[in-house]
Predicted model as a PDB file, atoms N, CA, C, CB and O in Angstrom, pLDDT in the B-factor column:
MODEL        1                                                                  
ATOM      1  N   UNK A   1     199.103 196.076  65.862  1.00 62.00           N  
ATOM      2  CA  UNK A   1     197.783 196.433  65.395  1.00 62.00           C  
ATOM      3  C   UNK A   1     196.794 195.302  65.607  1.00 62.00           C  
ATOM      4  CB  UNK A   1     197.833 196.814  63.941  1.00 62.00           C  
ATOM      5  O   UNK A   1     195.567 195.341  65.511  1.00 62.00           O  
ATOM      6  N   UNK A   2     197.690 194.156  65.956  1.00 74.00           N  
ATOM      7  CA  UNK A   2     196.394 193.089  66.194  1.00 74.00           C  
ATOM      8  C   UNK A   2     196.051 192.467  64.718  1.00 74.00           C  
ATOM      9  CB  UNK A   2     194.838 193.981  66.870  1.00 74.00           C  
ATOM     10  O   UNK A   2     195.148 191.635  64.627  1.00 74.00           O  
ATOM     11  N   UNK A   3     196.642 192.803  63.792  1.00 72.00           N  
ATOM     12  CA  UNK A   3     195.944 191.977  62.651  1.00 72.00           C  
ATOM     13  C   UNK A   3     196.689 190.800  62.106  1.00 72.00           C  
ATOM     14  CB  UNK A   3     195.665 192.861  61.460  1.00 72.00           C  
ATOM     15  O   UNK A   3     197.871 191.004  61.829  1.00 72.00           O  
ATOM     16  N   UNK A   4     196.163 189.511  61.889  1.00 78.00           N  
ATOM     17  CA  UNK A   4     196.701 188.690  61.734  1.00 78.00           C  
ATOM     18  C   UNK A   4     197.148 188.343  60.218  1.00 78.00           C  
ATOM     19  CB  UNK A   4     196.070 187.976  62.361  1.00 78.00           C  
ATOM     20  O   UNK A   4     196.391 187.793  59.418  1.00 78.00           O  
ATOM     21  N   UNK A   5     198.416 188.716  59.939  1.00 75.00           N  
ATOM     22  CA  UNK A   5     198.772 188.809  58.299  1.00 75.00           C  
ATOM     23  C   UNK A   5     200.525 188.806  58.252  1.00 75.00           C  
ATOM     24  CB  UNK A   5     198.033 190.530  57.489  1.00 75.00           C  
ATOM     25  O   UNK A   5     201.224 189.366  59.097  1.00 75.00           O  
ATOM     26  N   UNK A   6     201.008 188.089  57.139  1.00 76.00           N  
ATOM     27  CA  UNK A   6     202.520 188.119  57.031  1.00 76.00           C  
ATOM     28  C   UNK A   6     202.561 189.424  56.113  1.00 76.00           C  
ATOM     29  CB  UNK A   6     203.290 186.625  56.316  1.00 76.00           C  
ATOM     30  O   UNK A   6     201.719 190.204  55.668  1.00 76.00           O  
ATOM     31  N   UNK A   7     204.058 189.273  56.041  1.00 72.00           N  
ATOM     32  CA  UNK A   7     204.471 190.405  55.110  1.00 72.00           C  
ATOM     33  C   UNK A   7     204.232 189.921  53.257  1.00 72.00           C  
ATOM     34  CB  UNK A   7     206.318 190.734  55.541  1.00 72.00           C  
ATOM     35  O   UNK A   7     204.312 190.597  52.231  1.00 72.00           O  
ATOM     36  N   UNK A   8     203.964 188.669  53.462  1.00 72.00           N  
ATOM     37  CA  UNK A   8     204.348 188.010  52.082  1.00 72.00           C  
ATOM     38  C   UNK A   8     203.071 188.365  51.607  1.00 72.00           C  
ATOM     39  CB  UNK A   8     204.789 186.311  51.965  1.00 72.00           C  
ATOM     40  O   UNK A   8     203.003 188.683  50.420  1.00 72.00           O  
ATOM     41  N   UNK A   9     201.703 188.382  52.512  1.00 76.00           N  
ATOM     42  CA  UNK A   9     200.004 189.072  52.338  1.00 76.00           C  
ATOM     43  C   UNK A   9     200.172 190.375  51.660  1.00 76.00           C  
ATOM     44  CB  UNK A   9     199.088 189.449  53.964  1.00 76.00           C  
ATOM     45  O   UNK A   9     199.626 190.631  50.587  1.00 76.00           O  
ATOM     46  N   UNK A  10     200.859 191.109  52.236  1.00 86.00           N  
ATOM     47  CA  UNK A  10     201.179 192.410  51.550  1.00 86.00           C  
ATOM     48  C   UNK A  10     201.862 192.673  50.047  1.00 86.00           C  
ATOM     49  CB  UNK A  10     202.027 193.001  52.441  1.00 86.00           C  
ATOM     50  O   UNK A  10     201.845 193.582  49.217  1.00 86.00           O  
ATOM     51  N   UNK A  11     202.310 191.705  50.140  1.00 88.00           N  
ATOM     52  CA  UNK A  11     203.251 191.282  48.790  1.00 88.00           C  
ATOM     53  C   UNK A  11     202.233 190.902  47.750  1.00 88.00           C  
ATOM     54  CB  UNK A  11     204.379 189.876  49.044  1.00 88.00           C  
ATOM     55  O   UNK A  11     202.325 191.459  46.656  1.00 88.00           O  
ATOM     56  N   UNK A  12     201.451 190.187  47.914  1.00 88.00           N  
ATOM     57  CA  UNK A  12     200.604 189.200  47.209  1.00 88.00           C  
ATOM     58  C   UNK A  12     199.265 190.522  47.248  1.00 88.00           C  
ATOM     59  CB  UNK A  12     200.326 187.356  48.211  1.00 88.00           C  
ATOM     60  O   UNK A  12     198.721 190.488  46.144  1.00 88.00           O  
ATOM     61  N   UNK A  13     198.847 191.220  47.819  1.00 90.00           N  
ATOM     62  CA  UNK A  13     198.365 192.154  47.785  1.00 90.00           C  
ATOM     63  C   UNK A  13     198.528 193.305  46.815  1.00 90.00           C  
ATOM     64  CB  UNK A  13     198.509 192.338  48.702  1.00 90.00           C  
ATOM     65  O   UNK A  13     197.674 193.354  45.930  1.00 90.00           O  
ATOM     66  N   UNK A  14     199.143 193.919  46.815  1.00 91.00           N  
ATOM     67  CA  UNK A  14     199.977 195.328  45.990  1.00 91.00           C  
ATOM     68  C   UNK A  14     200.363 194.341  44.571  1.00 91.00           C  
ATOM     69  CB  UNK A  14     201.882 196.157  47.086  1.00 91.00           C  
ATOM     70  O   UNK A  14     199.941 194.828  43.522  1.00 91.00           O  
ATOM     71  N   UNK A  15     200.908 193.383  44.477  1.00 94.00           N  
ATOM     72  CA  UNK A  15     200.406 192.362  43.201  1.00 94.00           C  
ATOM     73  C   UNK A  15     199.226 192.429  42.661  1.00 94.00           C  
ATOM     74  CB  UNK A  15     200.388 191.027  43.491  1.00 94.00           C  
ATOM     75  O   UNK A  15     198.929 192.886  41.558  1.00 94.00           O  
ATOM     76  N   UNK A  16     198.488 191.917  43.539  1.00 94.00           N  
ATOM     77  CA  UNK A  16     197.254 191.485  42.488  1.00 94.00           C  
ATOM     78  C   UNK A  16     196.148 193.070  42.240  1.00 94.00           C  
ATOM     79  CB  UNK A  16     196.119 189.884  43.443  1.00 94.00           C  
ATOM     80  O   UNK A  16     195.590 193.323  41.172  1.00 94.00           O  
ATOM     81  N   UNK A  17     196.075 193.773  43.250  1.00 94.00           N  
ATOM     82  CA  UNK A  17     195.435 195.013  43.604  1.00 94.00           C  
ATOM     83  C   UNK A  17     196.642 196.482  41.844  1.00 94.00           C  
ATOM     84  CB  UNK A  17     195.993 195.330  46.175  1.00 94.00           C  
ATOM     85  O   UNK A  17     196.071 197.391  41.242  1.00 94.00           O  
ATOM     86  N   UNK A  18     198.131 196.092  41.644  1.00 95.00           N  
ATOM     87  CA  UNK A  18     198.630 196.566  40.683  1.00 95.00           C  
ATOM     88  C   UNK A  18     198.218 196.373  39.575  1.00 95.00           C  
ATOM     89  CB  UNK A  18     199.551 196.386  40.678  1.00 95.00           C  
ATOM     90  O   UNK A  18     197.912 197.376  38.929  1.00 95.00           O  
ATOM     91  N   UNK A  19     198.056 195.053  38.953  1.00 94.00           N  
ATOM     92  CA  UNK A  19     197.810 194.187  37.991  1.00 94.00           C  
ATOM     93  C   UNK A  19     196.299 194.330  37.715  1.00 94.00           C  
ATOM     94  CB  UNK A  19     198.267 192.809  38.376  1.00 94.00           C  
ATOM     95  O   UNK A  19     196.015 194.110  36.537  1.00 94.00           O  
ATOM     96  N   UNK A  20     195.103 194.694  38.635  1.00 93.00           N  
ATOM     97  CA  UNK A  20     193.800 194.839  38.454  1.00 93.00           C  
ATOM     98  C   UNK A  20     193.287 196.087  37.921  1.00 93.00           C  
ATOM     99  CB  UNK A  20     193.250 194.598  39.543  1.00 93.00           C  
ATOM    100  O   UNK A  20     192.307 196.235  37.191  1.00 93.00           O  
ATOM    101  N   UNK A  21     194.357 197.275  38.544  1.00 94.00           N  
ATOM    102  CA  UNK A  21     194.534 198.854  38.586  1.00 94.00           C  
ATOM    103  C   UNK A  21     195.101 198.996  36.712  1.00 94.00           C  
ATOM    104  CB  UNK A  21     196.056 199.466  40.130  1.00 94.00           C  
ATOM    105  O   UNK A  21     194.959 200.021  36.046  1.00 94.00           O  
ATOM    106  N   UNK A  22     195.624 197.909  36.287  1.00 93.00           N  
ATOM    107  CA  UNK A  22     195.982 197.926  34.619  1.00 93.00           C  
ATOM    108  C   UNK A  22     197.359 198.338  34.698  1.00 93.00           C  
ATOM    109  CB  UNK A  22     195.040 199.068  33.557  1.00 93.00           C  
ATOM    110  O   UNK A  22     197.875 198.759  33.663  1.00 93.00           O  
ATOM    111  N   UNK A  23     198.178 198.276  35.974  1.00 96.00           N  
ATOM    112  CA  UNK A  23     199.619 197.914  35.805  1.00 96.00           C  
ATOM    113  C   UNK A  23     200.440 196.882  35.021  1.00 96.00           C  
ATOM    114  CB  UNK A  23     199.931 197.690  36.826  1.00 96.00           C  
ATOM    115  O   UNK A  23     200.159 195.710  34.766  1.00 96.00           O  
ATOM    116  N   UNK A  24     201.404 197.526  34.736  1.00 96.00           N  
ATOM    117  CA  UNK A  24     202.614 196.332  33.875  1.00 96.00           C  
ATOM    118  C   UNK A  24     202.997 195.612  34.198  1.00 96.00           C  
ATOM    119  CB  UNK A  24     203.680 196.462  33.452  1.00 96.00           C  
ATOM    120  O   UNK A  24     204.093 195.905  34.676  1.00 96.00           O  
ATOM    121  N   UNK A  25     202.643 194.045  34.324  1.00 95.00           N  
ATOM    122  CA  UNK A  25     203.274 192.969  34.765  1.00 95.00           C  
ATOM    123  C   UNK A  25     204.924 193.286  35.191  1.00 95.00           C  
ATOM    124  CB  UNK A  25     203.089 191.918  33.634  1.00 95.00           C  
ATOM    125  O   UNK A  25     205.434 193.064  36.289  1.00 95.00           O  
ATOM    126  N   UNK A  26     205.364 193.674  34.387  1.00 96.00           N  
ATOM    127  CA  UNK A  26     206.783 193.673  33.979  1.00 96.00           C  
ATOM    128  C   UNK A  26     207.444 194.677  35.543  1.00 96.00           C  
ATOM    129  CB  UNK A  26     206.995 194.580  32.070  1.00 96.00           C  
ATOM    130  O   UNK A  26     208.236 194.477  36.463  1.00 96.00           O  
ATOM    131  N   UNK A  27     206.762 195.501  35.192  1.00 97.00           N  
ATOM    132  CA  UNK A  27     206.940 196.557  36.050  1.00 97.00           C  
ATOM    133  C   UNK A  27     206.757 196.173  37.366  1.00 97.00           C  
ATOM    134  CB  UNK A  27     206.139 197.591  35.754  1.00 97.00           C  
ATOM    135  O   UNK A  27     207.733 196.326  38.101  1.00 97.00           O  
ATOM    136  N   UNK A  28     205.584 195.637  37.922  1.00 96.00           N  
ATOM    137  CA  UNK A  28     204.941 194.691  39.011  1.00 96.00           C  
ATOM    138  C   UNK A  28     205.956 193.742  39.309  1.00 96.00           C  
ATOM    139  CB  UNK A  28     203.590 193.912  38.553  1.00 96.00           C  
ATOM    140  O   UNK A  28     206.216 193.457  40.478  1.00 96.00           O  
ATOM    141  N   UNK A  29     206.442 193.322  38.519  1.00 96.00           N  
ATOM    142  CA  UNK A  29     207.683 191.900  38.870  1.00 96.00           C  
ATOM    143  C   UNK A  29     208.862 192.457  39.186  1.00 96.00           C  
ATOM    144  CB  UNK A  29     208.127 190.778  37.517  1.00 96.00           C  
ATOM    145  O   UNK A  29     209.537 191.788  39.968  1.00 96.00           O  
ATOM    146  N   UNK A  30     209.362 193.561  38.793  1.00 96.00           N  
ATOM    147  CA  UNK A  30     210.668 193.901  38.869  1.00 96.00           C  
ATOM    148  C   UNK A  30     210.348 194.829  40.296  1.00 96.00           C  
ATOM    149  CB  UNK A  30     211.341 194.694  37.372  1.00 96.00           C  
ATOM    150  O   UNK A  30     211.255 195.016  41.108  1.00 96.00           O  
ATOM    151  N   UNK A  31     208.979 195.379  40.509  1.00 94.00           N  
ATOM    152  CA  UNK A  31     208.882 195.788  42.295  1.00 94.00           C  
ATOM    153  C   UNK A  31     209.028 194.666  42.693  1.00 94.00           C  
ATOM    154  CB  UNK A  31     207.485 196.452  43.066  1.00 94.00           C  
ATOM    155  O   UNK A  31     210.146 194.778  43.195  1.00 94.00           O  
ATOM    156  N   UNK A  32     208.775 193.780  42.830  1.00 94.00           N  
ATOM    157  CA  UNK A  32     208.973 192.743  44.035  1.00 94.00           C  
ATOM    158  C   UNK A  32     210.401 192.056  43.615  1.00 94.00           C  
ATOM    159  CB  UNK A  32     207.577 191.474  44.162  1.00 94.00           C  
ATOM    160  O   UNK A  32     210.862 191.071  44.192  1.00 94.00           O  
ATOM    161  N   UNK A  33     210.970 192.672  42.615  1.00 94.00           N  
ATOM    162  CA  UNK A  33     212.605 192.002  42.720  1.00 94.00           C  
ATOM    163  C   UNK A  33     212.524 190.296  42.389  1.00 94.00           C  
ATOM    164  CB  UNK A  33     213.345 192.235  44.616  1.00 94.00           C  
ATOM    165  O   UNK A  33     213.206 189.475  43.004  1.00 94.00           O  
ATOM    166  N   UNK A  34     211.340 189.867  41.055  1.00 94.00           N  
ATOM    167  CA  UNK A  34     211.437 189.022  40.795  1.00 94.00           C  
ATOM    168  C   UNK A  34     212.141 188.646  39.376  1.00 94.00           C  
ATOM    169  CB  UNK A  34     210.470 188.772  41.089  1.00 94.00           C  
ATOM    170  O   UNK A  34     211.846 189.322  38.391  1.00 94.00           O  
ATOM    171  N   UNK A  35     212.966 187.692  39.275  1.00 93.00           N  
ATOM    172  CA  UNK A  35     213.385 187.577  38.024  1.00 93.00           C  
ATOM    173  C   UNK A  35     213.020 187.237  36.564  1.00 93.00           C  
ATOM    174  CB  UNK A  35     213.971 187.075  38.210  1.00 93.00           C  
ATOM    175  O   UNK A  35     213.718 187.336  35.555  1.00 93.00           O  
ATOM    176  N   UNK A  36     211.819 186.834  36.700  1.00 93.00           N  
ATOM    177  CA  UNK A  36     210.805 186.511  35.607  1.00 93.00           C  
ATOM    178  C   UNK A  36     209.441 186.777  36.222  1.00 93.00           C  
ATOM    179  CB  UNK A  36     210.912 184.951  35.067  1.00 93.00           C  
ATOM    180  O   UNK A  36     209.188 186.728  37.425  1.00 93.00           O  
ATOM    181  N   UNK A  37     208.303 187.165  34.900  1.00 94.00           N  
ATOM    182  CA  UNK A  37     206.793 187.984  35.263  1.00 94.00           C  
ATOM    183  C   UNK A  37     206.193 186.539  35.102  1.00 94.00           C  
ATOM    184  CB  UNK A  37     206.031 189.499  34.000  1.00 94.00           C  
ATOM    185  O   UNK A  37     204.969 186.586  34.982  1.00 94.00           O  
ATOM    186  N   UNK A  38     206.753 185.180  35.063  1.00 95.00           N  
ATOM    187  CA  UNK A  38     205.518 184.127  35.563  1.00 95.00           C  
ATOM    188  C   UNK A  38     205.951 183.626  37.324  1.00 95.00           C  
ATOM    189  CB  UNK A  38     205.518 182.406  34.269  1.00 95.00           C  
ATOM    190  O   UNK A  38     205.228 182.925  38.032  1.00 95.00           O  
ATOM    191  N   UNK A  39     207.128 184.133  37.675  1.00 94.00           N  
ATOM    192  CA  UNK A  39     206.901 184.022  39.274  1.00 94.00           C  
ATOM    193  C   UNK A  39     205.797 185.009  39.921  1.00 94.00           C  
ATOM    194  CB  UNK A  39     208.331 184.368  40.035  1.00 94.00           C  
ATOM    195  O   UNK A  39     205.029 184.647  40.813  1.00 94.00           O  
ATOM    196  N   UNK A  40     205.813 186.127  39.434  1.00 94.00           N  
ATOM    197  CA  UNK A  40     204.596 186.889  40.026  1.00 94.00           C  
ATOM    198  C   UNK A  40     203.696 186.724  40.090  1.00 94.00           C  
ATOM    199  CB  UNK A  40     204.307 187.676  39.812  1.00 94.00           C  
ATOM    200  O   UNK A  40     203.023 187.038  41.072  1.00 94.00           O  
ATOM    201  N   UNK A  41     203.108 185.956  38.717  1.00 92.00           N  
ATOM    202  CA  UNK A  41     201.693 185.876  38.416  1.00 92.00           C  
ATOM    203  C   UNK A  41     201.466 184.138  39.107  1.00 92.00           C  
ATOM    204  CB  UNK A  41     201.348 186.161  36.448  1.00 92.00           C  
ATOM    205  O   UNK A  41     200.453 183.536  39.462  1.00 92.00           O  
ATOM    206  N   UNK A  42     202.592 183.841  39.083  1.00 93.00           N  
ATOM    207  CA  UNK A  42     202.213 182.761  40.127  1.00 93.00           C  
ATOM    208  C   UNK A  42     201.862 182.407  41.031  1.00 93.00           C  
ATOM    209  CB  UNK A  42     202.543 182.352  40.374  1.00 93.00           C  
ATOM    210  O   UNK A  42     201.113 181.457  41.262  1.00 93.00           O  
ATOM    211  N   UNK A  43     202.511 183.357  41.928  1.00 91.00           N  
ATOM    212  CA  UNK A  43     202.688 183.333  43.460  1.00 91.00           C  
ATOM    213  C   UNK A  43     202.576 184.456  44.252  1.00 91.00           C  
ATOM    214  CB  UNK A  43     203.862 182.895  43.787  1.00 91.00           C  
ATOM    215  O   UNK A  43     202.525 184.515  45.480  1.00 91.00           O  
ATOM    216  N   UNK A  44     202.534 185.500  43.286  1.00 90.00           N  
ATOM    217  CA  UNK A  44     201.680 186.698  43.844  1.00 90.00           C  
ATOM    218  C   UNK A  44     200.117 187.271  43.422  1.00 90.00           C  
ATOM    219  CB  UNK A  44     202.521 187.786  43.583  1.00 90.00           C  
ATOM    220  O   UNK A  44     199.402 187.860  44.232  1.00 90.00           O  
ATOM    221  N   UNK A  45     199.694 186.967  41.900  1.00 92.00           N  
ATOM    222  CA  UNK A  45     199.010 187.885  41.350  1.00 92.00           C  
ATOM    223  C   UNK A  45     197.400 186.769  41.627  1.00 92.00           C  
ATOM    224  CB  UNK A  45     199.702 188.384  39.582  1.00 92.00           C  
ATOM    225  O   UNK A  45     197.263 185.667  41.095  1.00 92.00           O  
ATOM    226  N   UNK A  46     196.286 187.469  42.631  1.00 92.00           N  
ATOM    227  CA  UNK A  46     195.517 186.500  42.460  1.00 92.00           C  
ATOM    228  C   UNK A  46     194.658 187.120  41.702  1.00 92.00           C  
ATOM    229  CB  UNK A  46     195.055 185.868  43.535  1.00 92.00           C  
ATOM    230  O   UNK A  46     194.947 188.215  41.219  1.00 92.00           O  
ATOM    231  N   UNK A  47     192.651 186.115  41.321  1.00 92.00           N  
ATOM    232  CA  UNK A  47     191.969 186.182  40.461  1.00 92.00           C  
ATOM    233  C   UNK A  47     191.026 187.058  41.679  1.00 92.00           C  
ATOM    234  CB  UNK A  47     191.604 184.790  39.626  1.00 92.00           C  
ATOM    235  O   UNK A  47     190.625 186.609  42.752  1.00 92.00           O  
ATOM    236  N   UNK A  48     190.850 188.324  41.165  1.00 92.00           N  
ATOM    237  CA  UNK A  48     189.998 189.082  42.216  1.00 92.00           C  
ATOM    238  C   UNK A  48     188.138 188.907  41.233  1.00 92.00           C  
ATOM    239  CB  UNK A  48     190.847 191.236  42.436  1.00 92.00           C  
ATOM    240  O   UNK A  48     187.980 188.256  40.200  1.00 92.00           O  
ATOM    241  N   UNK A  49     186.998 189.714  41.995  1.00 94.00           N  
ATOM    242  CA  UNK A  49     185.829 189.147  41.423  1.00 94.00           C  
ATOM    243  C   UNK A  49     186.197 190.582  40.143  1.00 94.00           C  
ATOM    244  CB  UNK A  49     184.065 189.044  42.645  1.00 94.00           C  
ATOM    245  O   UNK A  49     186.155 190.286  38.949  1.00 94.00           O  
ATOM    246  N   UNK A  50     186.429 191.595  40.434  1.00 93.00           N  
ATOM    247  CA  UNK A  50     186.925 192.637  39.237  1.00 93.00           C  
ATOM    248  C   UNK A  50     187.560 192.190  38.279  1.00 93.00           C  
ATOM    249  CB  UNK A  50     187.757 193.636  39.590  1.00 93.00           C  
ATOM    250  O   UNK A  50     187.585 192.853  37.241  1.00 93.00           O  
ATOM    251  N   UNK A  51     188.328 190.797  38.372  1.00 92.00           N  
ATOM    252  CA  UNK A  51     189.319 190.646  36.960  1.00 92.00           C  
ATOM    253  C   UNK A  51     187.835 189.896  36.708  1.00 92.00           C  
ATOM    254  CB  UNK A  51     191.280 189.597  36.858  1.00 92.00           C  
ATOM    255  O   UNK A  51     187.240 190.501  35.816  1.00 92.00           O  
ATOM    256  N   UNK A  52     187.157 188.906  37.160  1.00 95.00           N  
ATOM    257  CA  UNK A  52     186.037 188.165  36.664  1.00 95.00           C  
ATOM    258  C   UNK A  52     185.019 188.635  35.889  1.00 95.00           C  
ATOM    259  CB  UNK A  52     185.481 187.702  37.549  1.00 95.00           C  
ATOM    260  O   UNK A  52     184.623 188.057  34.877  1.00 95.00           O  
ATOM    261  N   UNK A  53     184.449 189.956  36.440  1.00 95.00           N  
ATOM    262  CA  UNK A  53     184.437 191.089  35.648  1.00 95.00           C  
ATOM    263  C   UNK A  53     184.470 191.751  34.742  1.00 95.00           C  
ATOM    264  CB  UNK A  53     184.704 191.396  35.714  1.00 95.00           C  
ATOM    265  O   UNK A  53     183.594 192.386  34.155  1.00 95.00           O  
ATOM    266  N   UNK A  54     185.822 191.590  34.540  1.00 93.00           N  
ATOM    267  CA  UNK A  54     186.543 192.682  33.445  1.00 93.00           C  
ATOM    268  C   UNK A  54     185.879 191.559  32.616  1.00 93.00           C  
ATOM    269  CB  UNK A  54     188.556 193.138  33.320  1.00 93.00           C  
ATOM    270  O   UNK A  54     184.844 191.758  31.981  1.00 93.00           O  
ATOM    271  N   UNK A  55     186.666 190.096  32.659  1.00 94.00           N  
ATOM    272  CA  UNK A  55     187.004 189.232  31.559  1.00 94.00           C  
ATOM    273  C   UNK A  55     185.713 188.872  30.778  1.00 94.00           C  
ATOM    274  CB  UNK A  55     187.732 187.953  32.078  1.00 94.00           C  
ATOM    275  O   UNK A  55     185.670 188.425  29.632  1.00 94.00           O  
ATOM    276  N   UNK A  56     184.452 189.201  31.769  1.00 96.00           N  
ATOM    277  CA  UNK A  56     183.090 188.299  31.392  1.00 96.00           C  
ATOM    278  C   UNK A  56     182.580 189.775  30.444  1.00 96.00           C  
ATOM    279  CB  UNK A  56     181.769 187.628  33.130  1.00 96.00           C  
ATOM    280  O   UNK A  56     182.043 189.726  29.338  1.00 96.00           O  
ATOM    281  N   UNK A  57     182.830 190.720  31.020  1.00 95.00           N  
ATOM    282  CA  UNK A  57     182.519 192.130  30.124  1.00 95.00           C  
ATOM    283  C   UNK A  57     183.241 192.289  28.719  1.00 95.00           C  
ATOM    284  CB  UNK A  57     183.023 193.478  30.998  1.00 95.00           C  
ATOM    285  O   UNK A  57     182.555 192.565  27.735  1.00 95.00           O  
ATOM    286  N   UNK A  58     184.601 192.121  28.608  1.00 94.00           N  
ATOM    287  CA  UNK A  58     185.139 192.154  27.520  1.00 94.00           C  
ATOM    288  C   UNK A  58     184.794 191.080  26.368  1.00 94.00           C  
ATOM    289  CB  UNK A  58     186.333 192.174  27.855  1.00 94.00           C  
ATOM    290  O   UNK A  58     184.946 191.437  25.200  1.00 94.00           O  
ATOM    291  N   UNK A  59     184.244 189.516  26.709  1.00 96.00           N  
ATOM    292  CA  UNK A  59     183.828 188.786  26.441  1.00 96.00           C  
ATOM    293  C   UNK A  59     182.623 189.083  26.125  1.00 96.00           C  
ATOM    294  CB  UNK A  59     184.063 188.100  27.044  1.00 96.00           C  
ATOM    295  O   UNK A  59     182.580 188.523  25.030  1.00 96.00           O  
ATOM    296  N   UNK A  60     181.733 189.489  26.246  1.00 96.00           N  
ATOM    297  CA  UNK A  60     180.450 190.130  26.194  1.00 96.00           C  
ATOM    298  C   UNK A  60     180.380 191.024  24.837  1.00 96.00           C  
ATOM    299  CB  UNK A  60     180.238 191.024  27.541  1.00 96.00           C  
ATOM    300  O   UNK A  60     179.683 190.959  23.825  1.00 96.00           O  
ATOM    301  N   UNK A  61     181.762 192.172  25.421  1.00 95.00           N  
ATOM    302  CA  UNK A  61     181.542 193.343  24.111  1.00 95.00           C  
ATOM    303  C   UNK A  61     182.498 192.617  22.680  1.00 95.00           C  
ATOM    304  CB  UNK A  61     182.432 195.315  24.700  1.00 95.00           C  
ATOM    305  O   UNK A  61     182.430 193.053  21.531  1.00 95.00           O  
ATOM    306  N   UNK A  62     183.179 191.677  23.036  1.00 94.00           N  
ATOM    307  CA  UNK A  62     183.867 190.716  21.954  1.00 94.00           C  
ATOM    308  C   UNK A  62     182.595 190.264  20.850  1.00 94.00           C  
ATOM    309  CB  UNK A  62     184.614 189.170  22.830  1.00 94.00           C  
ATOM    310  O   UNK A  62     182.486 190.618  19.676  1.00 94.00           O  
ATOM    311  N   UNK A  63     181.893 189.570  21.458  1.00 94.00           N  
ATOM    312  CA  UNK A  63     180.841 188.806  20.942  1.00 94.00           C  
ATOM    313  C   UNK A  63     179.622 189.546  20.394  1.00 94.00           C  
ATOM    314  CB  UNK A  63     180.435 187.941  21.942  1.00 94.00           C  
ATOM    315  O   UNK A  63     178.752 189.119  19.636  1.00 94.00           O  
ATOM    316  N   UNK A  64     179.769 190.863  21.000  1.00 90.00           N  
ATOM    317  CA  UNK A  64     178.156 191.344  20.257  1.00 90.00           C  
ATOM    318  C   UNK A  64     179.205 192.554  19.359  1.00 90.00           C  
ATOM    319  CB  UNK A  64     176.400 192.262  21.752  1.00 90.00           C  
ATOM    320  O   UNK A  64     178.485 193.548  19.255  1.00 90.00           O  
ATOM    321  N   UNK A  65     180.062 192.744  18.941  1.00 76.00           N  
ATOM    322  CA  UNK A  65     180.288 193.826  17.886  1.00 76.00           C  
ATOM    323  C   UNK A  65     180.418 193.258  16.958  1.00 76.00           C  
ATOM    324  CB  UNK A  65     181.280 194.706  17.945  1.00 76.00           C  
ATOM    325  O   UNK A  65     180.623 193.847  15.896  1.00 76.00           O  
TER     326      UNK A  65                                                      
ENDMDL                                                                          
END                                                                             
């Protein structure tokens, strides 16, 4: 296809894209056949501008109720 990407991109992808969607860590870790949910969030799960987002919104409705 011409696109320049490993398989591990895909991995790290469907991670962080699961986890944003309001998937279960737990669940997310045990797809990628990891043995603990801080290898995932380590080395798979990145900070997209939507979690930035979420966090600055929830922070927002935290503070004014």
């Amino acid at each position: 296809m011409g696109i320049d990407c490993r398989f591990h991109d895909f991995r790290d992808t469907h991670a962080t894209r699961a986890i944003e969607a309001g998937a279960d860590i737990k669940a997310v870790s045990k797809r990628l056949g990891h043995k603990n949910n801080q290898t995932t969030y380590d080395l798979y799960v990145k900070v997209t501008a939507q979690m930035k987002d979420d966090a600055v919104s929830k922070f927002e409705a935290y503070t004014t109720a």
